[in-house]
N, C-alpha and C positions, 0 to 999 in steps of 0.2 A: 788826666793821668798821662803822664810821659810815656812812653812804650819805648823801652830799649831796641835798637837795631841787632839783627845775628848773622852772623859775617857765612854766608855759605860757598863755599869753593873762593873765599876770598874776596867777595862780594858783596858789600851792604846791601842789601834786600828788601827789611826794613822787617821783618818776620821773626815772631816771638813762638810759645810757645806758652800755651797757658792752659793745665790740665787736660791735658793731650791734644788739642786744638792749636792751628794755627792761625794767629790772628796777622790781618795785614797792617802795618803801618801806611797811613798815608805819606807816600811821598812824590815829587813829582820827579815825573821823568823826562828827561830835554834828548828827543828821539835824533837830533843834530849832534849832539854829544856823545850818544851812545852810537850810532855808525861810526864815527868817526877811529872809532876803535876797531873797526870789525879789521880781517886783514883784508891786506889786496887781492882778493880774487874778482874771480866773475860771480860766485856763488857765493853764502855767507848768512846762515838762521843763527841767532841767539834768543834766549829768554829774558824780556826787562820785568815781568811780573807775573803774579797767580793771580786768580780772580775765580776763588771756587774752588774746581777742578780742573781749570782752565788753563793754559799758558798763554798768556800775551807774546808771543815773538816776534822781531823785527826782523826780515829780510832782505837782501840784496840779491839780483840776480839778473846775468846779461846770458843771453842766449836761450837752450830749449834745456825743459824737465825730461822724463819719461812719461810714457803714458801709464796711469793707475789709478786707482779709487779706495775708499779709505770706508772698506765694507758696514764699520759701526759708527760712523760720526761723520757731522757737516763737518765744512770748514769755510771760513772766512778772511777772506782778502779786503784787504783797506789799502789803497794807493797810495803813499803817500807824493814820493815823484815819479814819473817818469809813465815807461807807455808798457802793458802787458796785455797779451793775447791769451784767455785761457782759451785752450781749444779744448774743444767734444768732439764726439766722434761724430756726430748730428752737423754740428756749426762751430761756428768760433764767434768769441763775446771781446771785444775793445775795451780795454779798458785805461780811463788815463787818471792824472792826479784827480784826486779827492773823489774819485768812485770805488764802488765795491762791490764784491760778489759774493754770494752764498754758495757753494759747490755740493750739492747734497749727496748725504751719505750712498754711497754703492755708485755713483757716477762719473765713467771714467774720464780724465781730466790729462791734459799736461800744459802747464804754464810754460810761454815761452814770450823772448822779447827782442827784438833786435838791438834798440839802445840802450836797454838795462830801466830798472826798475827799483823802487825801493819800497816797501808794504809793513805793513801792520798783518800779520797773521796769527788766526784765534782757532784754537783747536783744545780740545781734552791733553792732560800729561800726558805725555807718554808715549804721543800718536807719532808714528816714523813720516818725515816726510817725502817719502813714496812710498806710503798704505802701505798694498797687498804684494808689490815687488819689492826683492831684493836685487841692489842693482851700487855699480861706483858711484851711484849720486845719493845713497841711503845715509841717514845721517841717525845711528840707533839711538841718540839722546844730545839732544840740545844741551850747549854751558849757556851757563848767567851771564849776561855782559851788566 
């Protein structure tokens, strides 16, 4: 069975809708093509997929986050290039391509990086990427790239 694509914020997605259900279409996603979209900053979250109630988003980011923690949910970091430092309040964890970390819920965190970085990050919809502060680096809802 073919599954139609549904264009959201202008976006093939690849997401139907079949008796109030959303179903995902498989399709693949080429993470070189979708940065290459992002703009030019140093900062830069988008959404490439749902999985659940999940958001798959990709990240770019050169320099430091805030410090915060994200009271009801892990979150998870995939490297893809570059070098990232989350720090805790405890220690600080290195991380470089193709490694990953879990940041568990209530745990306060701030990513940061001197050459910049680029990630795979897995969180619930909806979650702000800086938790329990509001702050100029709050981003209240991720777009679809």
């Amino acid at each position: 069975m073919k599954l139609p694509s549904k264009n959201l914020n202008g976006y093939k997605c690849g997401l139907m809708s079949i008796v109030g259900q959303k179903i995902m279409k498989p399709l693949k996603i080429n993470f070189k093509d979708k940065f290459s979209k992002f703009p030019n900053e140093d900062y830069a979250v988008r959404i490439v997929a749902m999985m659940n109630n999940y958001e798959i988003k990709i990240v770019k980011r050169k320099g430091e986050s805030i410090w915060h923690s994200h009271p009801d949910t892990d979150e998870t970091f995939i490297i893809l290039d570059g070098k990232m430092q989350m720090n805790f309040r405890d220690k600080v964890v290195e991380l470089n391509s193709g490694e990953m970390i879990v940041v568990p819920k209530g745990v306060e965190h701030k990513p940061s990086s001197e050459e910049g970085y680029r990630a795979i990050l897995i969180e619930p919809a909806g979650v702000s990427n800086t938790g329990d502060i509001d702050s100029a680096f709050t981003i209240k809802k991720a777009e679809w790239i």
